[in-house]
Backbone of each chain as nested JSON, in Angstrom:
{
  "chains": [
    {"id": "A", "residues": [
      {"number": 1, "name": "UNK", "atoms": {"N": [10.002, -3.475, -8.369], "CA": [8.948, -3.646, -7.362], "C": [7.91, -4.664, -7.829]}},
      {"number": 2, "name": "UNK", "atoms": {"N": [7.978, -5.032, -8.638], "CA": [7.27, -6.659, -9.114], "C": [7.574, -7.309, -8.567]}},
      {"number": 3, "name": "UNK", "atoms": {"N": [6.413, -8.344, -8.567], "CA": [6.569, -9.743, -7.862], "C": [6.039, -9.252, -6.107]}},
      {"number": 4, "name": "UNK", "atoms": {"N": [4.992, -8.209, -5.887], "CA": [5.199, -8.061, -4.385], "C": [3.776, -8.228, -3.946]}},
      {"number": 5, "name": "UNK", "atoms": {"N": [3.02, -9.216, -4.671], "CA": [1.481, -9.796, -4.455], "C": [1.989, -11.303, -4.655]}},
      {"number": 6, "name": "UNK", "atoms": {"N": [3.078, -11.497, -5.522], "CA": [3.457, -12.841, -4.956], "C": [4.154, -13.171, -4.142]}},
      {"number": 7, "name": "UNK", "atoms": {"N": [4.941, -11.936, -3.205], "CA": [5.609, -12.091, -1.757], "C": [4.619, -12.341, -0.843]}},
      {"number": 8, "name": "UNK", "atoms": {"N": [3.195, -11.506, -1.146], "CA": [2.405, -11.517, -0.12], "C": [1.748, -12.943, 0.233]}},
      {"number": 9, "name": "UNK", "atoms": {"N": [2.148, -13.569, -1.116], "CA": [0.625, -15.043, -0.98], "C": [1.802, -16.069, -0.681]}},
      {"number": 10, "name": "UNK", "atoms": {"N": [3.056, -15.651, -0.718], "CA": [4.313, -16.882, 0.0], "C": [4.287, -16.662, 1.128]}},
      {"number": 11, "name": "UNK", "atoms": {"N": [4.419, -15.428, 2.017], "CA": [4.26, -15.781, 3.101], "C": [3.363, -16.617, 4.181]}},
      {"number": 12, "name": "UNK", "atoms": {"N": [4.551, -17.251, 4.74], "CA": [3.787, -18.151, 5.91], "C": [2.813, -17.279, 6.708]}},
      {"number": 13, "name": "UNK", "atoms": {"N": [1.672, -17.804, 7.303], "CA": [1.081, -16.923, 8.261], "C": [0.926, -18.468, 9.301]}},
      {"number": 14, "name": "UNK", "atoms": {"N": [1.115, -17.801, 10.391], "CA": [0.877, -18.876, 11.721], "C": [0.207, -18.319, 12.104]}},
      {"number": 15, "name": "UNK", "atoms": {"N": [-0.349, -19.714, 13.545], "CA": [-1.814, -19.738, 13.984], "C": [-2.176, -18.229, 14.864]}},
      {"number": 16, "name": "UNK", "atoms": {"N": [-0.616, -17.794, 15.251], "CA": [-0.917, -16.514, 16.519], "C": [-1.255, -15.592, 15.016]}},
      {"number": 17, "name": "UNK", "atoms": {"N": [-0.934, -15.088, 13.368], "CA": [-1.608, -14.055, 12.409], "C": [-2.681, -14.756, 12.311]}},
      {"number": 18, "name": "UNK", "atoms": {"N": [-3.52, -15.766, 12.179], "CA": [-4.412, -15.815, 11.93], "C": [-5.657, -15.481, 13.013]}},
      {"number": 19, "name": "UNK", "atoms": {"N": [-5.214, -15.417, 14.044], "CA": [-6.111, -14.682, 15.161], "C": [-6.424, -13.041, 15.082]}},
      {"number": 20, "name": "UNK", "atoms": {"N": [-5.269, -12.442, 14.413], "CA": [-5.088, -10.455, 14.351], "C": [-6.1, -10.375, 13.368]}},
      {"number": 21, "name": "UNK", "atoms": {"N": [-6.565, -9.006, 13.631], "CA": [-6.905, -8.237, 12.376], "C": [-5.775, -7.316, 12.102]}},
      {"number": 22, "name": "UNK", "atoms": {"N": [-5.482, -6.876, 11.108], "CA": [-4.911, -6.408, 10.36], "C": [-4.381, -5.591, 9.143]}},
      {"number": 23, "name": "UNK", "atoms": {"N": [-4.128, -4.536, 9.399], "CA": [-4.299, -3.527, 8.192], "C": [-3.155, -3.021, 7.591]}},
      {"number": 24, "name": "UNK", "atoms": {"N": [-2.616, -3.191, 6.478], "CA": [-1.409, -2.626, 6.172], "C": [-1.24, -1.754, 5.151]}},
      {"number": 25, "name": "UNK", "atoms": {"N": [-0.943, -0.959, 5.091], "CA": [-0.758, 0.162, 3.552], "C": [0.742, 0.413, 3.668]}},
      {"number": 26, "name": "UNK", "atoms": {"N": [1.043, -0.089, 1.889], "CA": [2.161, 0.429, 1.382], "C": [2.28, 1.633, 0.425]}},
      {"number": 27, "name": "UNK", "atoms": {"N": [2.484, 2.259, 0.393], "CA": [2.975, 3.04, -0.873], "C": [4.345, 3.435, -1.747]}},
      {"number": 28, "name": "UNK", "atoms": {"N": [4.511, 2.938, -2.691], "CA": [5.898, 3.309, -3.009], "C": [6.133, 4.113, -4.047]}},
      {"number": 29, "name": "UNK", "atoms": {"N": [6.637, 5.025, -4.249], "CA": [6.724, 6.158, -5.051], "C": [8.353, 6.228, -5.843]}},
      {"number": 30, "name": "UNK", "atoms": {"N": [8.553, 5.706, -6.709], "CA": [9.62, 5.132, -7.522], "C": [9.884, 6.179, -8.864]}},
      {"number": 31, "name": "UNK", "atoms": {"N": [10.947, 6.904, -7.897], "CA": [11.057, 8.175, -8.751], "C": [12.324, 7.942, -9.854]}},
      {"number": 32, "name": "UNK", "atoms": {"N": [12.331, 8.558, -11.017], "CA": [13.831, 8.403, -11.686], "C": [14.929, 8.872, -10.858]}},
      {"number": 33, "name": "UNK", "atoms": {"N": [16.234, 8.944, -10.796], "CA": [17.252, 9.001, -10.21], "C": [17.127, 10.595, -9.842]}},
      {"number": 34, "name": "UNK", "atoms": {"N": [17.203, 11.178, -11.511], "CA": [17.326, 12.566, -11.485], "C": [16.056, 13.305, -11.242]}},
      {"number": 35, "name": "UNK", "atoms": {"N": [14.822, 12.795, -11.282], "CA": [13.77, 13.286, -10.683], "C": [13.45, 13.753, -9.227]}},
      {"number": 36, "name": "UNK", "atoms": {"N": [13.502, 14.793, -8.89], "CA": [13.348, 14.745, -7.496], "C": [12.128, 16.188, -7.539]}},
      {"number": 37, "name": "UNK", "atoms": {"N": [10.882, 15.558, -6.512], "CA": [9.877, 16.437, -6.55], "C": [9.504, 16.687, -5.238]}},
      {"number": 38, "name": "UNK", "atoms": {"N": [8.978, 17.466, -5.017], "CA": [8.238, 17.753, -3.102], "C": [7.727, 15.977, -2.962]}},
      {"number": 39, "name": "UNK", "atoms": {"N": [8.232, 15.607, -1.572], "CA": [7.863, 14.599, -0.858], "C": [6.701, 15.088, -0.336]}},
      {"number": 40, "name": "UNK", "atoms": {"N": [5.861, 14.547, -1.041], "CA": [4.21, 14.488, -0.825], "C": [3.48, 13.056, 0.183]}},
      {"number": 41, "name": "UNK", "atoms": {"N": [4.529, 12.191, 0.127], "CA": [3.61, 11.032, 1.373], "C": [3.664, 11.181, 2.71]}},
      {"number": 42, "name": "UNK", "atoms": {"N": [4.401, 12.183, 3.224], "CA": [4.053, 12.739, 4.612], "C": [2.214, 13.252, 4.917]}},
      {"number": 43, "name": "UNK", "atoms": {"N": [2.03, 13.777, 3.657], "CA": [0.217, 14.705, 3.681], "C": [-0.547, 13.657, 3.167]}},
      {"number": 44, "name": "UNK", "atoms": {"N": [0.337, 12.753, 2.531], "CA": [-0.631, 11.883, 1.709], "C": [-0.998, 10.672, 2.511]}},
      {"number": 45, "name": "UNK", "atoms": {"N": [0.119, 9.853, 3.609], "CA": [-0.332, 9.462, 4.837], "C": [-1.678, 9.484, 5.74]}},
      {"number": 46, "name": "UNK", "atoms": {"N": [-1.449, 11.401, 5.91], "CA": [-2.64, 11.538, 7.306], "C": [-3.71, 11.421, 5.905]}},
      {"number": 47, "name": "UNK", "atoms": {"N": [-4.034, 11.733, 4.707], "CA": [-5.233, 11.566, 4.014], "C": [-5.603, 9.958, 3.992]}},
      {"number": 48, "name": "UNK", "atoms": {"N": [-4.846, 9.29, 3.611], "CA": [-5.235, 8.234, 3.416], "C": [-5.73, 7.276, 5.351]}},
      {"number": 49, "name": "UNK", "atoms": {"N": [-4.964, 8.038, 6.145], "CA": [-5.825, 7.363, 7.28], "C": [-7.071, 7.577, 7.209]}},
      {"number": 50, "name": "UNK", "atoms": {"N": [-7.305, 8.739, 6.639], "CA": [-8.528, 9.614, 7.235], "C": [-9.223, 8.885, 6.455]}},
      {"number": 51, "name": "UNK", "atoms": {"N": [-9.401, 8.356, 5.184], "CA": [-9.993, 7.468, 3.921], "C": [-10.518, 6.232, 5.126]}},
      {"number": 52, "name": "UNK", "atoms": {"N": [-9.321, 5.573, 5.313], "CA": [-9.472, 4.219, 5.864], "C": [-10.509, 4.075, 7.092]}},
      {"number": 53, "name": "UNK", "atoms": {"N": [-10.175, 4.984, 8.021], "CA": [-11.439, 5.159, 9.125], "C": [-12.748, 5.954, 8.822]}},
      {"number": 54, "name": "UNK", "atoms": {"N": [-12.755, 5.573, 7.236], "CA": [-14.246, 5.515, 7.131], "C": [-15.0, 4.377, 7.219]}},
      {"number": 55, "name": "UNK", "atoms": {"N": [-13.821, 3.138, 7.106], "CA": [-14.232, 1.848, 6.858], "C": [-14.229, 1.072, 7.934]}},
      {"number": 56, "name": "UNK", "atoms": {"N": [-13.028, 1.306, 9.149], "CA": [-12.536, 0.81, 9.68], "C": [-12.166, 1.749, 11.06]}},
      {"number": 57, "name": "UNK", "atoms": {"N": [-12.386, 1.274, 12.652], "CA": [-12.12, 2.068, 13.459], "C": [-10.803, 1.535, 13.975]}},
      {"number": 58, "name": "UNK", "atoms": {"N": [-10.028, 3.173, 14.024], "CA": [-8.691, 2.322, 14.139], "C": [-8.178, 3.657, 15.48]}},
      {"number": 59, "name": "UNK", "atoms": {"N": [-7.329, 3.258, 16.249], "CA": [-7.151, 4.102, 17.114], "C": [-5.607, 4.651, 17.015]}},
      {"number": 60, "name": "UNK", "atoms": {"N": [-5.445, 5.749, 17.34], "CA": [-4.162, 6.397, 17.347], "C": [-2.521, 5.351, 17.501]}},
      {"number": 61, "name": "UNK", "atoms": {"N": [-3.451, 5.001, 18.706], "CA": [-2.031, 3.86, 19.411], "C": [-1.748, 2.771, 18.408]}},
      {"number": 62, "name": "UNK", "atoms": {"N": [-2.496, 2.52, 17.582], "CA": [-2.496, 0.931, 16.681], "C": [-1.811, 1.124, 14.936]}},
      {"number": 63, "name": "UNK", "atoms": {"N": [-1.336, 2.276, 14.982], "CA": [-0.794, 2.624, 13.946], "C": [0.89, 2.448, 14.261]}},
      {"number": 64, "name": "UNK", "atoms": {"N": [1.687, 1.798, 13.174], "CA": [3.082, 2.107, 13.073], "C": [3.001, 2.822, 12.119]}},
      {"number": 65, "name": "UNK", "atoms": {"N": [3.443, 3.75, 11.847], "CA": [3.896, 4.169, 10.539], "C": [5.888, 3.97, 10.456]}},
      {"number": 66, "name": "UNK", "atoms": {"N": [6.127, 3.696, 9.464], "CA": [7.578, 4.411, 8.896], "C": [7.821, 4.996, 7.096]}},
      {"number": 67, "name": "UNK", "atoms": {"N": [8.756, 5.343, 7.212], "CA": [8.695, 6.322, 5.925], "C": [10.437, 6.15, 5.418]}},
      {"number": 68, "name": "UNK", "atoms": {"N": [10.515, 5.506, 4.109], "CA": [12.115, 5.634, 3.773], "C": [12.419, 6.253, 2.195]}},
      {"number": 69, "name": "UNK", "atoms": {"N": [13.233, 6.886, 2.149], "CA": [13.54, 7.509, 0.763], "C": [14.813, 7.118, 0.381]}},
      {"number": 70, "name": "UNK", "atoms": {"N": [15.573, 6.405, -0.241], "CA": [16.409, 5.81, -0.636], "C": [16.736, 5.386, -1.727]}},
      {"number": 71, "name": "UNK", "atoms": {"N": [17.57, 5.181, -3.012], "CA": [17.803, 5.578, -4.678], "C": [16.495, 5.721, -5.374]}},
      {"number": 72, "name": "UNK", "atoms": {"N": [15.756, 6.923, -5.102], "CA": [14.828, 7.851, -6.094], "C": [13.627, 6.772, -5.437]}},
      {"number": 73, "name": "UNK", "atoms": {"N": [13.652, 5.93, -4.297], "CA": [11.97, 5.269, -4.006], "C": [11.575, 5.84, -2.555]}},
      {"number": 74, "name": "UNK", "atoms": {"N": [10.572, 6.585, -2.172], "CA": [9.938, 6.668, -1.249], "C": [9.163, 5.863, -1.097]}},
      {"number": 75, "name": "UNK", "atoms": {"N": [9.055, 5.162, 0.381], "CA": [8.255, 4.288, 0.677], "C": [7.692, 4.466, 2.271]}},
      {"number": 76, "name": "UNK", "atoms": {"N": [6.048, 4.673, 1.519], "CA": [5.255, 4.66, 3.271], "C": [4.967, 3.542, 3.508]}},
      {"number": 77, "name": "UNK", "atoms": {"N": [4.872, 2.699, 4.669], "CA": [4.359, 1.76, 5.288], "C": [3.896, 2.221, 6.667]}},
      {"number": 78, "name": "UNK", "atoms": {"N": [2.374, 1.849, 6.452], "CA": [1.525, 2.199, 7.678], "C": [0.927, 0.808, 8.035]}},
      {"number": 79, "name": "UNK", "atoms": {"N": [1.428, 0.021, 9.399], "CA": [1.017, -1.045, 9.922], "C": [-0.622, -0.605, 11.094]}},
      {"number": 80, "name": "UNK", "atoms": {"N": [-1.094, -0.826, 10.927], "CA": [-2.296, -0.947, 11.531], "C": [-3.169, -2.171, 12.289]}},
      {"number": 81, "name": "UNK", "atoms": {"N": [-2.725, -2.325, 13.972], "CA": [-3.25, -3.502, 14.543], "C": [-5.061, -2.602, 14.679]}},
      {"number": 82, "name": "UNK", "atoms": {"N": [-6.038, -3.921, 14.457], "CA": [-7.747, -3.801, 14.25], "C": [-8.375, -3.991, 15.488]}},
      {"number": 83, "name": "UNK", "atoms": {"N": [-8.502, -3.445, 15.98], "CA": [-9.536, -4.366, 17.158], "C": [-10.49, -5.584, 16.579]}},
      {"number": 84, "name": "UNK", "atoms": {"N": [-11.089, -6.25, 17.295], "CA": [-11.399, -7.223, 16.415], "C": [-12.488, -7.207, 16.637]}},
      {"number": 85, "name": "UNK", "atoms": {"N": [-13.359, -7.598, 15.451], "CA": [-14.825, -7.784, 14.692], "C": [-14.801, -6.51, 14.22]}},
      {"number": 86, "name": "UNK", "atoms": {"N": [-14.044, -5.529, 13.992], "CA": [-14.278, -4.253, 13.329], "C": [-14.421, -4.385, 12.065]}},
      {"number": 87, "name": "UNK", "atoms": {"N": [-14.579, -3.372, 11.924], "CA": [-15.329, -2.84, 10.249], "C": [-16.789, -3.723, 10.091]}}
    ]},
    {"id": "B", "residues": [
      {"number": 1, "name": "UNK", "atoms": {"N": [3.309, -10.865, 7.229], "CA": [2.93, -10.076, 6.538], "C": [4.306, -8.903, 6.763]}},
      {"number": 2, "name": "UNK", "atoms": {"N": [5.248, -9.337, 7.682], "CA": [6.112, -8.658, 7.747], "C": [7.381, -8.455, 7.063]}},
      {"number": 3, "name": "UNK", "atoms": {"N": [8.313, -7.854, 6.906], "CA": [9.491, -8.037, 5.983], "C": [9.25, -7.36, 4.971]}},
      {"number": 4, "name": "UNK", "atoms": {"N": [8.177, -6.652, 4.615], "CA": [7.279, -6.3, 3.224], "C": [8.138, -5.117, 2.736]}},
      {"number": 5, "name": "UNK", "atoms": {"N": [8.568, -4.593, 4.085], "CA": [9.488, -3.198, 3.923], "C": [11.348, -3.636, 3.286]}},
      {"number": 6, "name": "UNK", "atoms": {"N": [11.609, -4.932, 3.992], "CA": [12.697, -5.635, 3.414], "C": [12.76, -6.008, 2.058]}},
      {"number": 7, "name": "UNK", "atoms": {"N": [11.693, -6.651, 1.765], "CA": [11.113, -7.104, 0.044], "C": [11.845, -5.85, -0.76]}},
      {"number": 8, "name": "UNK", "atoms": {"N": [11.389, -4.298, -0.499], "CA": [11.431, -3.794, -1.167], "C": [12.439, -2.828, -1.416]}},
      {"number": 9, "name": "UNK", "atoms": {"N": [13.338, -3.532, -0.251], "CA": [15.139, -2.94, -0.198], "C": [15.47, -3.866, -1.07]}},
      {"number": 10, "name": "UNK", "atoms": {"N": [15.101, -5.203, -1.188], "CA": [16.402, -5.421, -1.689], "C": [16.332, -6.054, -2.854]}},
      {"number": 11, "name": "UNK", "atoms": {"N": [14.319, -5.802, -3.439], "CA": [14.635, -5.796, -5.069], "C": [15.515, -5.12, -5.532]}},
      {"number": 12, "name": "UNK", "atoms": {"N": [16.193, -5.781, -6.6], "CA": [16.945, -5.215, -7.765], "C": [16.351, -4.208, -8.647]}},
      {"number": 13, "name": "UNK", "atoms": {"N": [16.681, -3.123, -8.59], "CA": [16.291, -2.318, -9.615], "C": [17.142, -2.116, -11.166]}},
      {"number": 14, "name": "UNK", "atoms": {"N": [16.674, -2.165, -11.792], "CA": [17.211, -2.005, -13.58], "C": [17.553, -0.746, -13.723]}},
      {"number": 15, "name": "UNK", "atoms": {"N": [18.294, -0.588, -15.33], "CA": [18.455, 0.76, -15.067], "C": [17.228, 1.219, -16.056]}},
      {"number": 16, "name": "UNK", "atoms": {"N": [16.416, 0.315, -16.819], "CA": [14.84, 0.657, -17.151], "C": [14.36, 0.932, -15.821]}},
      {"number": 17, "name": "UNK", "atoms": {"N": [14.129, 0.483, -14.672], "CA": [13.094, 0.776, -13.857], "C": [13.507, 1.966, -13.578]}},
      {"number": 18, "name": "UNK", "atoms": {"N": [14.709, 2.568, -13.751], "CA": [15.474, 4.14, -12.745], "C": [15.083, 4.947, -13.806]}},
      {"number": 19, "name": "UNK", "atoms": {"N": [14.184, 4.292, -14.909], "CA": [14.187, 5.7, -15.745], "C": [12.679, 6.17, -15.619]}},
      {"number": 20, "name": "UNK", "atoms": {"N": [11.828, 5.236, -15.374], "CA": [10.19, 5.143, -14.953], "C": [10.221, 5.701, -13.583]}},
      {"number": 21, "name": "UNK", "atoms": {"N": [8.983, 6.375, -13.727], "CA": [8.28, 7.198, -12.13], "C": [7.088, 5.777, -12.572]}},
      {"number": 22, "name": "UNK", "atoms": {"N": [6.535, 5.698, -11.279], "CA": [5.753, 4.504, -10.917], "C": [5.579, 4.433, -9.29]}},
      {"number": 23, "name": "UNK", "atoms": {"N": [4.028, 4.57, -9.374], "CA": [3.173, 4.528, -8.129], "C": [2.696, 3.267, -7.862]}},
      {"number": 24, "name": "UNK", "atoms": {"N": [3.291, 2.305, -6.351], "CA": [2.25, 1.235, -5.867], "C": [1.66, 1.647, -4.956]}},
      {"number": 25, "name": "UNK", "atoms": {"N": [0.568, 1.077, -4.777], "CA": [0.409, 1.275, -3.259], "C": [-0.57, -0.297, -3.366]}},
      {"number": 26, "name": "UNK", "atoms": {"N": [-0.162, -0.867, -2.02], "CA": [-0.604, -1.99, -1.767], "C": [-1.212, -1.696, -0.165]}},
      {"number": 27, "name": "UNK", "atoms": {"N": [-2.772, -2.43, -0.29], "CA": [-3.704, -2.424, 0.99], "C": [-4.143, -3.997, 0.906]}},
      {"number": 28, "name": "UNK", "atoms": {"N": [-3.173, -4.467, 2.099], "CA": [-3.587, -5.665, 2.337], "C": [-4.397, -5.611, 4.19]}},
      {"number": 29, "name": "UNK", "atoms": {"N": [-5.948, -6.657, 4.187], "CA": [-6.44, -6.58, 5.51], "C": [-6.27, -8.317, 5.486]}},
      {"number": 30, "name": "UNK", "atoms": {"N": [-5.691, -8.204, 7.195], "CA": [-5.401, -9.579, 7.396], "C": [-6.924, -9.324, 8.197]}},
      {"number": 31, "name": "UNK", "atoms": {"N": [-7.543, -10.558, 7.781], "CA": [-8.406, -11.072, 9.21], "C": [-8.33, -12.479, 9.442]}},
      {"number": 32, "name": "UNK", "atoms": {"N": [-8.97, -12.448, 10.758], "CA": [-8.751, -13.866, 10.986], "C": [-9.657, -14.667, 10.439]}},
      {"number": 33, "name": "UNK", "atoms": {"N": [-10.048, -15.703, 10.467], "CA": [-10.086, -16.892, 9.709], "C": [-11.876, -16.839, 9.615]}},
      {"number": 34, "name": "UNK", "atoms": {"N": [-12.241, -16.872, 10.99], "CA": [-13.549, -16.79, 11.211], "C": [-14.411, -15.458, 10.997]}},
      {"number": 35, "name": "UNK", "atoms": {"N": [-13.484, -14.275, 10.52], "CA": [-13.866, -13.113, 10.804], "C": [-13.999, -12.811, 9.555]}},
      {"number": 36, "name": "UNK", "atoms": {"N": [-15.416, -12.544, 9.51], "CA": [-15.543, -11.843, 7.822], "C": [-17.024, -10.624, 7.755]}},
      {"number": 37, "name": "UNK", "atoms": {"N": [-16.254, -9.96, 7.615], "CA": [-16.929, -8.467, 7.465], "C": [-17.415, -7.754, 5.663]}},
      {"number": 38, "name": "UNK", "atoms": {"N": [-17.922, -7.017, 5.749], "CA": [-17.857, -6.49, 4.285], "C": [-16.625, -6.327, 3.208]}},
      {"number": 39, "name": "UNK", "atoms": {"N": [-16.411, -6.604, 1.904], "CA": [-15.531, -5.989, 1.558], "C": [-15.352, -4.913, 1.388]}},
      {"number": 40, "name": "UNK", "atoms": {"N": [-14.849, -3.987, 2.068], "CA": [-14.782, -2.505, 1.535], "C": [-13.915, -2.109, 0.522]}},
      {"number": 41, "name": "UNK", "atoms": {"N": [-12.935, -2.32, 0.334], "CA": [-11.663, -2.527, -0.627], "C": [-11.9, -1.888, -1.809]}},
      {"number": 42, "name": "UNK", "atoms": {"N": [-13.541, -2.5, -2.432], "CA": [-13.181, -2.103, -3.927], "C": [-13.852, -0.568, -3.635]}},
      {"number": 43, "name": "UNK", "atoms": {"N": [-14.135, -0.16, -2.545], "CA": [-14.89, 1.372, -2.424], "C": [-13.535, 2.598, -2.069]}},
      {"number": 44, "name": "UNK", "atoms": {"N": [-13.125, 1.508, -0.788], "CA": [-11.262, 2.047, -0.808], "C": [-10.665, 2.815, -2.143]}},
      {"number": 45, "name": "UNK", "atoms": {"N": [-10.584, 1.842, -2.805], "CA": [-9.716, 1.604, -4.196], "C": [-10.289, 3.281, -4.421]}},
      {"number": 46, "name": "UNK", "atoms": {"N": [-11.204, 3.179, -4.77], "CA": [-11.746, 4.681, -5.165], "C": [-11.342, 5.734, -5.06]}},
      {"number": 47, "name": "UNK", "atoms": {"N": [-11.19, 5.388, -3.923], "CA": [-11.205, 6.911, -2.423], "C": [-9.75, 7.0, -2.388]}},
      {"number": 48, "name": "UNK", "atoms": {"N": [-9.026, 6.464, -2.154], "CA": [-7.42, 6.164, -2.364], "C": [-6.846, 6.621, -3.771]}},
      {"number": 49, "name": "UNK", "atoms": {"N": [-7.141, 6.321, -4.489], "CA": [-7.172, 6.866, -5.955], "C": [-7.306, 8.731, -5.773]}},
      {"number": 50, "name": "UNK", "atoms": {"N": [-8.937, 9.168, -6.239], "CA": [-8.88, 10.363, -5.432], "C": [-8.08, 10.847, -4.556]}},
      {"number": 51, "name": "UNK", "atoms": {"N": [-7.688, 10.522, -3.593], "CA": [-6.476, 11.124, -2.719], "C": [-5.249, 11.477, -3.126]}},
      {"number": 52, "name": "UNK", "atoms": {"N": [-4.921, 10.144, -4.158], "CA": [-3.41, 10.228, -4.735], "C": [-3.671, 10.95, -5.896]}},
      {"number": 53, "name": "UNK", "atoms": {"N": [-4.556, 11.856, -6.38], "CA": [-4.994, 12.497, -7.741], "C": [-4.457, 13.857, -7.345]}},
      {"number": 54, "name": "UNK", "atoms": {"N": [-5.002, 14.191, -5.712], "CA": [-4.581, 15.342, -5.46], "C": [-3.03, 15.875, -6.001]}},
      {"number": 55, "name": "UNK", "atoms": {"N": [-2.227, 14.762, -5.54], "CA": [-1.065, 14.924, -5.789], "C": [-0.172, 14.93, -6.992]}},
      {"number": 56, "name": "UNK", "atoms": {"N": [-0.64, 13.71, -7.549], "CA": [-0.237, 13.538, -8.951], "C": [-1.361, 13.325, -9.751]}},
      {"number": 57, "name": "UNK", "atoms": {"N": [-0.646, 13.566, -11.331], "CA": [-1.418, 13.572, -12.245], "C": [-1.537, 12.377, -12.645]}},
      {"number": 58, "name": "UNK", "atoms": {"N": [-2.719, 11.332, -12.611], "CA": [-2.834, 9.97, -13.431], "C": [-3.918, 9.786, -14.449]}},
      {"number": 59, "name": "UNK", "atoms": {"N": [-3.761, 9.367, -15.568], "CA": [-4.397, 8.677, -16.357], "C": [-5.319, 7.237, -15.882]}},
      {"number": 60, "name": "UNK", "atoms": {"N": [-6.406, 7.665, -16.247], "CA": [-7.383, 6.283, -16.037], "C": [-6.405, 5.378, -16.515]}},
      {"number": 61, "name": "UNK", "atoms": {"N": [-6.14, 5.232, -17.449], "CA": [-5.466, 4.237, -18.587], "C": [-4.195, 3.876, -18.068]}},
      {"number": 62, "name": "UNK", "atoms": {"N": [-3.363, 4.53, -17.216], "CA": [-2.06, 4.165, -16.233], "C": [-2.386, 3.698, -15.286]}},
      {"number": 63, "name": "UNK", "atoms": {"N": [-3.65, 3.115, -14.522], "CA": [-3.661, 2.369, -13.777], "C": [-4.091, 0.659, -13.693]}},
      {"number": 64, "name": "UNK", "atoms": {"N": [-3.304, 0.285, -13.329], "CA": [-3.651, -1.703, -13.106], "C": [-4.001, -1.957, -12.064]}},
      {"number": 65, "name": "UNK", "atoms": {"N": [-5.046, -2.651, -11.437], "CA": [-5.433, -2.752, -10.46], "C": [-5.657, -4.63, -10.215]}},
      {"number": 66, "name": "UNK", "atoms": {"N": [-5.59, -4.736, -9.084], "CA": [-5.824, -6.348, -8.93], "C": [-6.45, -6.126, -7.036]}},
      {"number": 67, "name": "UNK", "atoms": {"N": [-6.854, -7.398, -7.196], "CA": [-7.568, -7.521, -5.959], "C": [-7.871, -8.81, -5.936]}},
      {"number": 68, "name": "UNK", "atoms": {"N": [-6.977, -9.283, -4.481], "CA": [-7.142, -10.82, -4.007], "C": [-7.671, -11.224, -2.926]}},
      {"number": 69, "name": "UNK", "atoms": {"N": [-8.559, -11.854, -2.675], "CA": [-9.067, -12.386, -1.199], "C": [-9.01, -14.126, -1.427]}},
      {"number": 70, "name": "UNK", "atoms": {"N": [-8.056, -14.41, -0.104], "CA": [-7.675, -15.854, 0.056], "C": [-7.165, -16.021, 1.435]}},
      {"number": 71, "name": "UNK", "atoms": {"N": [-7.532, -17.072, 2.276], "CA": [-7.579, -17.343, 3.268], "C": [-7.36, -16.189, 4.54]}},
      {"number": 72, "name": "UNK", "atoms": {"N": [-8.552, -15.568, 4.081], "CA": [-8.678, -14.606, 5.29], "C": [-7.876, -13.189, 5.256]}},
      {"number": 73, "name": "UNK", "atoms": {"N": [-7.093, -13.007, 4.147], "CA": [-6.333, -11.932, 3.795], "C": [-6.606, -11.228, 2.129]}},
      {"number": 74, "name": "UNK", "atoms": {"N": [-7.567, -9.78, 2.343], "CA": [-7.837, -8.985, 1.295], "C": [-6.638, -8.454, 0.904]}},
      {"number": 75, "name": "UNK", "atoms": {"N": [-6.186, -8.59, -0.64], "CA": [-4.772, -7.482, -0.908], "C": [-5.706, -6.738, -2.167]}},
      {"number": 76, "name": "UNK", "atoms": {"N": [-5.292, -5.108, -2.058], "CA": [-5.665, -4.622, -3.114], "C": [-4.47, -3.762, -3.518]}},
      {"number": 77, "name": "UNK", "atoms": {"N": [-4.068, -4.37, -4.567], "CA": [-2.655, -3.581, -5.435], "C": [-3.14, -2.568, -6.496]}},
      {"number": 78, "name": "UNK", "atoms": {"N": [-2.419, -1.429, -6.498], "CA": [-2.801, -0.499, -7.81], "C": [-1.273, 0.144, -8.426]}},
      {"number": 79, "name": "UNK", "atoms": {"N": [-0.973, -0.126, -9.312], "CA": [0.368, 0.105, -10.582], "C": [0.193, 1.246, -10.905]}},
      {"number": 80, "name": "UNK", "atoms": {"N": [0.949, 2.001, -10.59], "CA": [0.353, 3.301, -11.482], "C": [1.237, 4.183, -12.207]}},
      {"number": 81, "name": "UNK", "atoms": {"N": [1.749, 4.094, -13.596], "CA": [2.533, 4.692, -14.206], "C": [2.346, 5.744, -14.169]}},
      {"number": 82, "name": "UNK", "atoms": {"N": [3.473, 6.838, -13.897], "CA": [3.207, 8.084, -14.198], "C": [4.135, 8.791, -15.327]}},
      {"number": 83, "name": "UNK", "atoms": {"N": [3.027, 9.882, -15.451], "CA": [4.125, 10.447, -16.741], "C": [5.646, 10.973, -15.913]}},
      {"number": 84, "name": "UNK", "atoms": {"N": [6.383, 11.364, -16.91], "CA": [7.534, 12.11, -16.501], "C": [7.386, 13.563, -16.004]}},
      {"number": 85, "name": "UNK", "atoms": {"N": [8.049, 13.873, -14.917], "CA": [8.089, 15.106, -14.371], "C": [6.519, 15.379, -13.617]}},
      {"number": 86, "name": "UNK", "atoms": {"N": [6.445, 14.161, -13.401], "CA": [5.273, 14.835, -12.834], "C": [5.662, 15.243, -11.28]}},
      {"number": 87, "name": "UNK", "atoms": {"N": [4.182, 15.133, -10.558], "CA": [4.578, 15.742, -9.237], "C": [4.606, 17.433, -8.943]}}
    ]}
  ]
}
């Protein structure tokens, strides 16, 4: 999972992203093979919204979430469109 | 800013990385160009932290943190080794 702040600064952004606001949270939870513990980013999700709209007003509808568990990595990704001039 | 979920199918994993538990979580805010609000991020960082404490056990000292702001897009990355068996 290295190298994924230098995926972020390669990507292209065009003129229609530079108009959005935009909020994205990843989390990835990179377990050993044989490790397997209670899947905790389902609870850890709704906490961390609840964190973020302290900062930021974000509405129900403007959230994607998805969630994948696949060789020992859970991964949340919560996409979040901003209304704009928020926060 | 998309594909981010692809990035992280189809790193290669080692069979060092399958033996490490290891927490990212990446909060990137796109804004647009003209749009600049407070940073909240490094208060985030905090509060996000706390949240993920509930769950797991971390060491001050297991976490790396970075934080980039460049053309209109805040990323705040946090590394977070964990011991074994945790969870």
């Amino acid at each position: 999972m290295t190298g994924l702040l230098d995926y972020f600064r390669s990507t292209p952004r065009n003129s229609a992203s530079l108009a959005k606001e935009r909020l994205q949270i990843i989390v990835a939870h990179e377990r050993g093979v044989r490790q397997r513990g209670p899947d905790y980013l389902p609870k850890l999700q709704q906490e961390l919204l609840a964190v973020v709209r302290k900062y930021v007003h974000v509405e129900d509808t403007d959230i994607r979430v998805s969630m994948e568990n696949e060789d020992g990595c859970e991964v949340l990704e919560l996409n979040i469109s901003l209304p704009e001039n928020n926060a």
